[in-house]
ZAMARGU-4260 file (C-alpha; in steps of 0.2 Angstrom, whole numbers, plus 5000, padded with zeros to 4 digits):
<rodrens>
0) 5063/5066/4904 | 5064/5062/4887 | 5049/5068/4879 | 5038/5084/4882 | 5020/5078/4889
5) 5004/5088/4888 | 4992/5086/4900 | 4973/5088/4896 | 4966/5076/4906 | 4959/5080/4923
10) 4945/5071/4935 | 4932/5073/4949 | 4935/5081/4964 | 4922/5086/4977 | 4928/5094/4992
15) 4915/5092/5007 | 4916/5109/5021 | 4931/5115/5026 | 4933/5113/5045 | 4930/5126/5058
20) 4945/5133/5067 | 4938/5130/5087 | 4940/5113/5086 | 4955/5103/5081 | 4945/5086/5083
25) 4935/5094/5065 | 4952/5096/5055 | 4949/5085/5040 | 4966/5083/5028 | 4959/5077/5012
30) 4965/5074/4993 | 4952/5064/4986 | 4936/5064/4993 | 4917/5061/4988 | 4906/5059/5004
35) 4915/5063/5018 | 4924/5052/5031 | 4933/5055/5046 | 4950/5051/5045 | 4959/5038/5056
40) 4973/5050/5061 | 4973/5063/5076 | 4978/5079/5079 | 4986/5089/5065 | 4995/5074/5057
45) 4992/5077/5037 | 4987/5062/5026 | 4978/5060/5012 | 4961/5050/5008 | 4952/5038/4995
50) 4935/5032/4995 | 4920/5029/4983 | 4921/5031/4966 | 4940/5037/4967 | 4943/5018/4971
55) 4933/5011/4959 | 4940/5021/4946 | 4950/5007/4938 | 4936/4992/4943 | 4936/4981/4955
60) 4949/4971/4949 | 4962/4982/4949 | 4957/4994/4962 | 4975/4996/4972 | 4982/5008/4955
65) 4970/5020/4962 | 4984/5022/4974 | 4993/5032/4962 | 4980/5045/4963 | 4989/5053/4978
70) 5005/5061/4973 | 5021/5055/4981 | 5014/5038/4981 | 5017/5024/4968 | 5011/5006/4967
75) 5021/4995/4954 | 5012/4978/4950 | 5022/4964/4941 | 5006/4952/4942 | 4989/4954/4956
80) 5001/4944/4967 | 5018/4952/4964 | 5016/4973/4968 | 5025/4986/4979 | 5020/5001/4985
85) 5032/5015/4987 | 5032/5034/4996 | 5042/5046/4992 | 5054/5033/4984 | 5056/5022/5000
90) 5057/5004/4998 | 5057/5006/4978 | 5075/4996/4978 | 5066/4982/4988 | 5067/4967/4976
95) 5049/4960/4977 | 5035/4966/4990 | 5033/4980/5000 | 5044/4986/5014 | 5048/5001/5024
100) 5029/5007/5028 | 5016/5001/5040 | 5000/4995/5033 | 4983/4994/5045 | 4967/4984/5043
105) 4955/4993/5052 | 4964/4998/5063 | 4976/4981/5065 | 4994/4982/5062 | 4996/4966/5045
110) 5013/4973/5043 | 5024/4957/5045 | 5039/4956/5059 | 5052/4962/5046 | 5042/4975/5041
115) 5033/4967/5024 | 5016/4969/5020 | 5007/4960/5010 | 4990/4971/5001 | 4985/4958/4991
120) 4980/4947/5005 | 4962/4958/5006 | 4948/4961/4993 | 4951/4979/4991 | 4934/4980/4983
125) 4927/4977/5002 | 4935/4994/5005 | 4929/5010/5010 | 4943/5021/5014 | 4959/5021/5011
130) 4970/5035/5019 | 4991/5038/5017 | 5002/5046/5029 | 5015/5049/5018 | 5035/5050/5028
135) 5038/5046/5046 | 5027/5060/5053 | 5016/5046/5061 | 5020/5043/5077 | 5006/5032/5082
140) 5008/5021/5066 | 5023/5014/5068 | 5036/5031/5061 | 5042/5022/5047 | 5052/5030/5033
145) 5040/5026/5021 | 5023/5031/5031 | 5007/5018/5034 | 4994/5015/5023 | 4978/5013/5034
150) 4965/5003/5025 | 4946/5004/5032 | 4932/4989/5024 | 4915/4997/5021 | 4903/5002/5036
155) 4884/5008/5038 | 4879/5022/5048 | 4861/5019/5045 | 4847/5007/5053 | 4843/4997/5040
160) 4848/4977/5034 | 4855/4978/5014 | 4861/4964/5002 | 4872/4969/4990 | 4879/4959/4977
165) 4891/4966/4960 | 4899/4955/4947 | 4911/4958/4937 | 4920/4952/4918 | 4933/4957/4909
170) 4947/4952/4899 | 4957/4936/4899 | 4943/4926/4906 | 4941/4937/4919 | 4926/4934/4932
175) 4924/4942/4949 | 4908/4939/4962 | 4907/4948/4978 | 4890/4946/4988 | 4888/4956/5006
180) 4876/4956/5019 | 4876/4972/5031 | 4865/4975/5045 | 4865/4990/5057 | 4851/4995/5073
185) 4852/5014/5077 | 4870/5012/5079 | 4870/4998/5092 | 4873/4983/5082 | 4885/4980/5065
190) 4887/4966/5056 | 4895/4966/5039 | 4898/4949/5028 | 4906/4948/5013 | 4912/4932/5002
195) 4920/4933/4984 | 4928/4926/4973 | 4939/4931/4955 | 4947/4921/4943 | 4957/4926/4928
200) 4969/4918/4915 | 4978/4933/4914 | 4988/4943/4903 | 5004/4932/4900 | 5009/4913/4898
205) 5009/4904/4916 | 4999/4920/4925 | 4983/4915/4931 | 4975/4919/4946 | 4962/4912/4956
210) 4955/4918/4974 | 4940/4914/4987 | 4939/4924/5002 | 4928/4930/5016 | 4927/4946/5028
215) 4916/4945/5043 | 4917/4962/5053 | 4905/4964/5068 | 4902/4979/5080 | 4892/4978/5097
220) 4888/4994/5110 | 4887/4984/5126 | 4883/5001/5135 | 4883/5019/5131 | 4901/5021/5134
225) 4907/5003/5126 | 4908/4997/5109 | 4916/4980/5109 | 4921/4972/5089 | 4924/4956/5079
230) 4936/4957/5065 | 4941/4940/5053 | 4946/4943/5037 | 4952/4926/5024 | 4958/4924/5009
235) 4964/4909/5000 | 4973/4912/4984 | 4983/4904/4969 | 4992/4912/4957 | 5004/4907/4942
240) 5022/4918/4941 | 5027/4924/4923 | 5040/4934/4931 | 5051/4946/4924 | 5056/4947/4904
245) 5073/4955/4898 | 5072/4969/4886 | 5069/4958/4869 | 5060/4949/4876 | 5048/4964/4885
250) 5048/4973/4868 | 5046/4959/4856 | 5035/4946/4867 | 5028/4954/4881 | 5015/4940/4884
255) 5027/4928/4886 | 5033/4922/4904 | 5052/4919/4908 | 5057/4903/4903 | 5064/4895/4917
260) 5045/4899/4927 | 5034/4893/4913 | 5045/4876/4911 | 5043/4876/4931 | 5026/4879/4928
265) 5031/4891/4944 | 5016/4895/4956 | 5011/4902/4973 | 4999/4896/4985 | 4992/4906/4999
270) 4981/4903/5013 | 4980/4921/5024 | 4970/4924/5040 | 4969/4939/5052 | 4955/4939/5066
275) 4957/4952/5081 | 4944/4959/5097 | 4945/4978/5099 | 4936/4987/5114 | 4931/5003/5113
280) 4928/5013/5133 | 4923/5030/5134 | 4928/5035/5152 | 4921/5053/5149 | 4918/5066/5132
285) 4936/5071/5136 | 4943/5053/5134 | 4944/5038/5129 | 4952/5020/5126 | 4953/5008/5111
290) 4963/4990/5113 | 4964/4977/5101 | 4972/4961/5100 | 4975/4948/5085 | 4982/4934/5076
295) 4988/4932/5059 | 4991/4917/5051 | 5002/4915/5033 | 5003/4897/5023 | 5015/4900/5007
300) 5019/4886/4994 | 5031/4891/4981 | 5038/4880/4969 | 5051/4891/4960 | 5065/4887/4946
305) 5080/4886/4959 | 5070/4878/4972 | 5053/4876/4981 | 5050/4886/4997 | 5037/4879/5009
310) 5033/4892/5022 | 5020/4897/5036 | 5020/4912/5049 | 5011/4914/5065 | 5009/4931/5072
315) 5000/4939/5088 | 4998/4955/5097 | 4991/4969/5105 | 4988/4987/5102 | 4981/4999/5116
320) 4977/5019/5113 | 4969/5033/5123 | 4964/5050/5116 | 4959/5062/5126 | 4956/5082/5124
325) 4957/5097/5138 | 4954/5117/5137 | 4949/5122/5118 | 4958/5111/5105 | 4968/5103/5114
330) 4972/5084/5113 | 4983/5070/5116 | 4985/5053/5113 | 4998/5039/5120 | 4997/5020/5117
335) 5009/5006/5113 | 5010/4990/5101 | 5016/4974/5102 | 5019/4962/5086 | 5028/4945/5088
340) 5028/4932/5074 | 5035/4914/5071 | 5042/4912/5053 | 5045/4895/5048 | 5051/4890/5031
345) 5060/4877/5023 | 5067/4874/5005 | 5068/4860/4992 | 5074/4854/4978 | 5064/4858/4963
350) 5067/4842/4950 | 5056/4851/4934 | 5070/4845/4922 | 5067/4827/4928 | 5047/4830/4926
355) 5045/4825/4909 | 5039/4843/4905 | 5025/4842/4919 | 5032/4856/4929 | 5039/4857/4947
360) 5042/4842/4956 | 5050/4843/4975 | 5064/4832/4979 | 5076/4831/4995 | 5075/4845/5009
365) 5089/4858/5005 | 5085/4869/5023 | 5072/4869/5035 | 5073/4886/5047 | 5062/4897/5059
370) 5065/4914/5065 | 5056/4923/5079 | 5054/4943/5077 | 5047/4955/5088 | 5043/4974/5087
375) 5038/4984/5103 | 5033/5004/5099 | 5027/5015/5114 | 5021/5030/5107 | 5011/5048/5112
380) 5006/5064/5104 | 5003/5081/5112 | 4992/5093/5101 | 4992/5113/5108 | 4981/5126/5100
385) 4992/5140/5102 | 4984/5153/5091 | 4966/5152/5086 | 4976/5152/5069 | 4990/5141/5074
390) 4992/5123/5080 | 5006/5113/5087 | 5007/5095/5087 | 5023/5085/5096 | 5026/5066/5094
395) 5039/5053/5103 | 5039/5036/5097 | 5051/5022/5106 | 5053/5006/5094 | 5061/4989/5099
400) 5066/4976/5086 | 5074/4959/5088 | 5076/4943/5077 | 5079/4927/5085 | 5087/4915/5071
405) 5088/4896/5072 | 5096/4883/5061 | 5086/4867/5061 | 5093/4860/5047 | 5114/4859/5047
410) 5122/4851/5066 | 5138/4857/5075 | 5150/4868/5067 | 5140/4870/5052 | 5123/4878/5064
415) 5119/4897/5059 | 5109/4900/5073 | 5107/4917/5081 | 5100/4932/5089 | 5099/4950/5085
420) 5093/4963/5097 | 5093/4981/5088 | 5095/4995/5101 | 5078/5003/5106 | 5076/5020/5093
425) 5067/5036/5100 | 5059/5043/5085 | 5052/5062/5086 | 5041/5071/5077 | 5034/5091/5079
430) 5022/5099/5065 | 5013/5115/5065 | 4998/5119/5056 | 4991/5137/5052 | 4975/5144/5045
435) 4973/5155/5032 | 4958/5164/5022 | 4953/5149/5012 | 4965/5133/5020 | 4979/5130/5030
440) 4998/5128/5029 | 5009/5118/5039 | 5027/5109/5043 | 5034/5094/5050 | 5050/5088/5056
445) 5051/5072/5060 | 5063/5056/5061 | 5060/5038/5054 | 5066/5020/5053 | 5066/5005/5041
450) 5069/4987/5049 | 5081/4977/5039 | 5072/4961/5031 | 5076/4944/5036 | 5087/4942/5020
455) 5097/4958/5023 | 5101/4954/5040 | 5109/4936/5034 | 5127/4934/5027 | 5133/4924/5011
460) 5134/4909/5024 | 5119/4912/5031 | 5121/4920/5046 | 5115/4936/5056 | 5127/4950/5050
465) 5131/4959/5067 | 5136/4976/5060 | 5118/4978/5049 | 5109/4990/5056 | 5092/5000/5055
470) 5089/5014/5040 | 5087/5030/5049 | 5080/5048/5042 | 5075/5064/5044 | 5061/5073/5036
475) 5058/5089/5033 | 5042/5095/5024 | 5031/5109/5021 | 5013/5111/5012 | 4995/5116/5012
480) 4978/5115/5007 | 4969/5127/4999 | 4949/5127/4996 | 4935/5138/4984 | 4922/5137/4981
485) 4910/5143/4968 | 4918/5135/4959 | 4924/5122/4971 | 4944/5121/4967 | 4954/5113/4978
490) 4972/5114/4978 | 4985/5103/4990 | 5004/5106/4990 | 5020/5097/4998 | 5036/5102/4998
495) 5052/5089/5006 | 5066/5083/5008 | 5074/5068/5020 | 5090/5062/5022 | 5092/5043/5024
500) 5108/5037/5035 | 5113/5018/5034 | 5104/5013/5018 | 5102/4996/5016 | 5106/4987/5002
505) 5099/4970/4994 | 5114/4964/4984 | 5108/4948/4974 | 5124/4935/4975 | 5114/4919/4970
510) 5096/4918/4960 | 5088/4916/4975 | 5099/4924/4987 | 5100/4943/4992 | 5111/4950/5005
515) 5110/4968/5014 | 5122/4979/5021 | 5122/4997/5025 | 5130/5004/5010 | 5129/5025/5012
520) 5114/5039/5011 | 5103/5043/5001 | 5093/5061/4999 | 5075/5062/4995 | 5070/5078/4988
525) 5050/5082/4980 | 5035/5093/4975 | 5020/5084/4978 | 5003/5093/4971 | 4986/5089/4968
530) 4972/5101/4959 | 4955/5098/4960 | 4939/5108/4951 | 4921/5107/4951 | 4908/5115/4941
535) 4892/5115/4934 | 4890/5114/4914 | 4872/5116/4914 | 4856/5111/4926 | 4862/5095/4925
540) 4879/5092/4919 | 4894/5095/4929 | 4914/5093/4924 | 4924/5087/4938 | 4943/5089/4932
545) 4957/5082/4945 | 4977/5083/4941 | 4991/5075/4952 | 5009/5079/4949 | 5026/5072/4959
550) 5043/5076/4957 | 5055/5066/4964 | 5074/5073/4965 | 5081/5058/4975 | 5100/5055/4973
555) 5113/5044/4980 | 5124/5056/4993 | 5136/5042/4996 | 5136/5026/4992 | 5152/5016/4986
560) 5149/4999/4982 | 5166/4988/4982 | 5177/4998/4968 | 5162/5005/4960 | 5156/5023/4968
565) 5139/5027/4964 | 5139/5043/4974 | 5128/5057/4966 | 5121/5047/4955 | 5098/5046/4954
570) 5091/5035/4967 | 5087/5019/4959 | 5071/5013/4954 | 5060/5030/4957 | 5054/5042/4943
575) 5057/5059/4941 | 5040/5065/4936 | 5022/5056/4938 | 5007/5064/4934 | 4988/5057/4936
580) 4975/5065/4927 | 4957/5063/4924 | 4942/5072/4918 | 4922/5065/4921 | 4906/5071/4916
585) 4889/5070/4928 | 4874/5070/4920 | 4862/5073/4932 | 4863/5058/4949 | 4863/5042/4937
590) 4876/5045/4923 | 4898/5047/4925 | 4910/5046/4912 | 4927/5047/4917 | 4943/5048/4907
595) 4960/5044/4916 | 4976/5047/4912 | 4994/5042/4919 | 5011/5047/4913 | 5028/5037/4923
600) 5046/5048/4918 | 5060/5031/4914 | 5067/5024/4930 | 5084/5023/4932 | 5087/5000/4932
605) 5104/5001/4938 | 5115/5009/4951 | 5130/5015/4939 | 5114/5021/4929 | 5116/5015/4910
610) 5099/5005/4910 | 5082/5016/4910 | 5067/5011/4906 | 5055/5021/4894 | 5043/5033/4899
615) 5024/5033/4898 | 5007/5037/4895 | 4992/5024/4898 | 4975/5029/4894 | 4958/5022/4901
620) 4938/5027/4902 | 4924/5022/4912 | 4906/5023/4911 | 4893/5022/4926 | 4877/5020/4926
625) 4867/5019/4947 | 4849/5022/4948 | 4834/5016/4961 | 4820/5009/4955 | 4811/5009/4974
630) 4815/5013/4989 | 4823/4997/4992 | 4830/4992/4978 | 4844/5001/4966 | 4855/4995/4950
635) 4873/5001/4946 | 4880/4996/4928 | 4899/5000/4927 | 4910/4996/4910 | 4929/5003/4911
640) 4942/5001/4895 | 4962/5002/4902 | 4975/5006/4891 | 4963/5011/4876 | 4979/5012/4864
645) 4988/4996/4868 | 5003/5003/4876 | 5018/4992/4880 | 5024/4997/4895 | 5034/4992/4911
650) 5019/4992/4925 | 5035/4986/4939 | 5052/4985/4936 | 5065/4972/4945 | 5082/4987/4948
655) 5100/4980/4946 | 5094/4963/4939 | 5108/4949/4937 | 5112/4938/4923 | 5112/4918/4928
660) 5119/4907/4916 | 5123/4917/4901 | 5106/4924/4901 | 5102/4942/4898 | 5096/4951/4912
665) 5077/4954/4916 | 5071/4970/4922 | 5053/4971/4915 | 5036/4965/4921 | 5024/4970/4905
670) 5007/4979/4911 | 4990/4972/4904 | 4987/4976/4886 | 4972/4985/4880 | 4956/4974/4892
675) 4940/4977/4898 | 4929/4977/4912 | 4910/4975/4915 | 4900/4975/4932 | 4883/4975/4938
680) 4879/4978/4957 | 4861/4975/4962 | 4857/4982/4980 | 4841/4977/4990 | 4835/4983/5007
685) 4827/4968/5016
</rodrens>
């Protein structure tokens, strides 16, 4: 680390009762918490939560950097439509996207066939809860090395019908509408409705951004024991590409797109839907059965320098789980999973230079493909309450993965048609959880997997690679959670490491190309910890100071690259040390002030390490203002400032960029300048 950093800053944390020991079904595992919600995951399985104000703490534009709130986990954003989310340094040498973790919506797998998944595609402001299992300690999410991200929209407990309605400006043109309409009987009917819609011009040349969207999410008890639910979420979005900038032109220019994207006048446009059934059947207080089925649909329209990609994806599937409980604390849960998708895409070539400055235009048909994948997991948990003081949870998760490739484009000889079936994986996982004075500690072994992406599994030529196979690890981790109150302080502590086997590579060979093979191991070392504290100033007035801190000590183990040996050398695209910090006031129930803080160590840009990018620290403050006027109507007034000094700083990096026609390499994808944002929510109980 290059320079010495002092950390004032702290924020809000409230800790709601810690659970009681007779009942495993009341563990709650919580970092950041205001009211409290149940989590999504069973058992002992530790995960870590966001809601309320915690989300909201960067605005509703940018809620997803609340992410990297939680230590351990980092969210990179090149642009709204460009980000990747990575835990415990998993998936940070993915090129664009996010890999290697399974991500929910409400309750529904939206993790693609190759294992990408795609956060953008949901207004996050519709959000209520946010929980991360961090490692492969999941067993019923999919045991991914990364973990799963389970992302829970906004429900209402309470009889009563309520429109809502916030708006939002900001910088660069921004302007952000999202109007709801919830409506709840004694728990027996749910209807939720949301539409919005955000534009912005954005930060940099050719980076605007422009979404509608809808969420329709609607819940029916049809008897005592069965709840029965709608679920359709749809977003339709466009959004300009600056891209990435080399180092001139990132410290001299960061407002400037890459020039071969502006002169392309590069774009994406997406039209994203996910609809699903899920039935809920109590057969007794002892157990119980939830099944869902669904469809999600992807259209993708890229015009891009090298060429255009025109693609669409349809995907289907099921998901079935009992839980159930016997004797005092004792539980289980089995289910399965089924994902199948049909990928379709073809590319074109892009004639901009013969456009007379006008931008992309398509020309002849360069491929035209479409590739069936298929994941199948069988999964169960068993949890024992050995001790009154001492739980044991076990986990087995089976996974089945295979890509069917076909060539619709070359005939004959010249076809690159194929089939891959990976051999079925069985993926443990044993924790242990122990009760102290004022908490808990616990451990968890467990193994993991990452899916190559359909690019990784391609040669040079185009066809499936048969000697790429699956990433697989072994984690090891140990932590705790500490509560007091009187003050309430809250501390949480991890400690890790996994060992990565098989570690695929994406080695970029054209501008647009990227092949994988299975270069070596990696290890994945951290400390992971996250203080909270809570007090009262005076009658009115409360501080609320909240520090998260991660190490990472990840290092290559072996990895020999050609005649290059990169063995020993930091793992590629993940800092050493992040902190998150935050300090708000309360004045009473109706005013917060909140300052942030977050400080990112250099990350290593290339594999033979001699590139880093610079280290640090971005500064921002919000003011919120909520009161109710009557007992059906109440006014919230938020306005947030984000990097108050104007930092330049890398918000994502692009690691082991490549240099096309004598060009310098571009690594950097420049955060926002110094911006603002304003909103005003007005709620009314009909």
């Amino acid at each position: 680390m290059k320079h010495v950093f002092l950390i004032v800053v702290f924020y809000s944390f409230y800790v709601s009762s810690f659970a009681q020991k007779d009942s495993i079904t009341e563990l709650k595992e919580v970092i950041l918490l205001e009211d409290f919600t149940p989590r999504k995951t069973k058992g002992i399985t530790s995960s870590s939560v966001l809601q309320g104000p915690d989300l909201e703490q960067f605005g509703p534009i940018a809620i997803a950097a609340s992410l990297n709130k939680i230590p351990g986990v980092h969210f990179l954003s090149g642009a709204l439509n460009t980000n990747r989310i990575t835990i415990r340094g998993v998936g940070a040498r993915t090129p664009f996207g996010t890999d290697k973790l399974r991500l929910y919506f409400d309750g529904i797998p939206v993790t693609n066939g190759t294992g990408f998944s795609t956060i953008e595609a949901f207004d996050l402001e519709n959000l209520g809860l946010v929980e991360v299992i961090k490692g492969p300690k999941g067993t019923s999410f999919g045991t991914n090395l990364g973990g799963a991200i389970l992302l829970n929209s906004k429900t209402s407990n309470t009889s009563e019908t309520l429109l809502s309605n916030s708006f939002t400006i900001g910088s660069y043109n921004s302007i952000k509408d999202n109007i709801s309409f919830k409506h709840s009987e004694n728990e027996k009917l749910n209807v939720a409705f949301s539409y919005n819609h955000f534009e912005t011009d954005g930060y940099r040349q050719n980076n605007s951004f422009k979404r509608d969207g809808i969420l329709l999410n609607t819940s029916l008890a049809t008897s005592t024991k069965n709840r029965i639910r709608f679920l359709l979420n749809y977003i339709d979005y466009t959004a300009q590409i600056p891209s990435t900038l080399n180092q001139t032109d990132f410290e001299e220019n960061p407002t400037n797109a890459a020039a071969n994207w502006l002169a392309t006048q590069g774009f994406e446009a997406n039209k994203y839907l996910l609809t699903g059934f899920s039935n809920n059947f109590r057969f007794s207080d002892n157990l119980e059965n939830t099944t869902s089925i669904f469809y999600t649909y992807l259209d993708h329209f890229e015009p891009r320098p090298f060429n255009i990609l025109d693609e669409f994806t349809n995907g289907y599937g099921f998901r079935s789980v009992f839980n159930g409980k016997f004797a005092q604390g004792n539980e289980y849960s089995f289910g399965s999973e089924f994902y199948r998708d049909e990928y379709h895409w073809s590319t074109y070539q892009n004639l901009f230079r013969d456009n007379n400055g006008q931008g992309s235009l398509q020309g002849d048909r360069l491929s035209r493909n479409r590739e069936f994948r298929r994941q199948f997991n069988v999964f169960g948990t068993f949890t024992l309450n050995i001790l009154p003081e001492l739980y044991a949870q076990l986990g087995l998760n089976l996974n089945q993965t295979s890509y069917d490739f076909r060539d619709l484009f070359n005939l004959n000889e010249t076809n690159t048609s194929a089939r891959r079936d990976f051999d079925p994986i069985l993926l443990p996982s044993l924790g242990l959880k122990y009760f102290v004075k004022h908490g808990h500690l616990y451990g968890n072994f467990s193994r993991g997997f990452s899916n190559p992406s359909l690019e990784e599994t391609l040669t040079p030529d185009g066809v499936i690679n048969p000697d790429i196979v699956q990433e697989k690890g072994v984690n090891y981790e140990l932590g705790g959670q500490l509560t007091f109150f009187k003050p309430t302080i809250s501390l949480n502590f991890s400690v890790y490491q996994m060992n990565i086997n098989d570690l695929l590579v994406a080695q970029r060979v054209e501008e647009d190309q990227f092949i994988g093979r299975n270069a070596g191991e990696t290890k994945h070392q951290g400390f992971e910890f996250a203080f909270g504290y809570s007090t009262k100033l005076s009658e009115k007035l409360s501080i609320n100071p909240f520090l998260s801190y991660t190490y990472s000590n990840h290092s290559f183990v072996d990895f020999i690259d050609g005649i290059n040996d990169f063995s020993g050398n930091p793992l590629t695209g993940v800092p050493k040390h992040r902190v998150s910090s935050n300090i708000g006031f309360k004045y009473g129930d109706n005013i917060t002030f909140t300052v942030n803080h977050q400080y990112v160590d250099e990350i290593p840009l290339t594999d033979v390490n001699t590139l880093n990018s610079d280290s640090f620290n971005v500064f921002g403050l919000q003011l919120r203002y909520k009161n109710s006027f009557s007992k059906k109507f109440n006014l919230g007034i938020n306005f947030g400032l984000n990097n108050i000094f104007d930092t330049n700083y890398a918000q994502s990096v692009l690691i082991n960029a490549s240099s096309f026609g004598g060009a310098a390499p571009r690594y950097f994808y420049p955060g926002d300048g110094r911006n603002y944002y304003s909103s005003i929510r007005l709620n009314y109980i009909l």
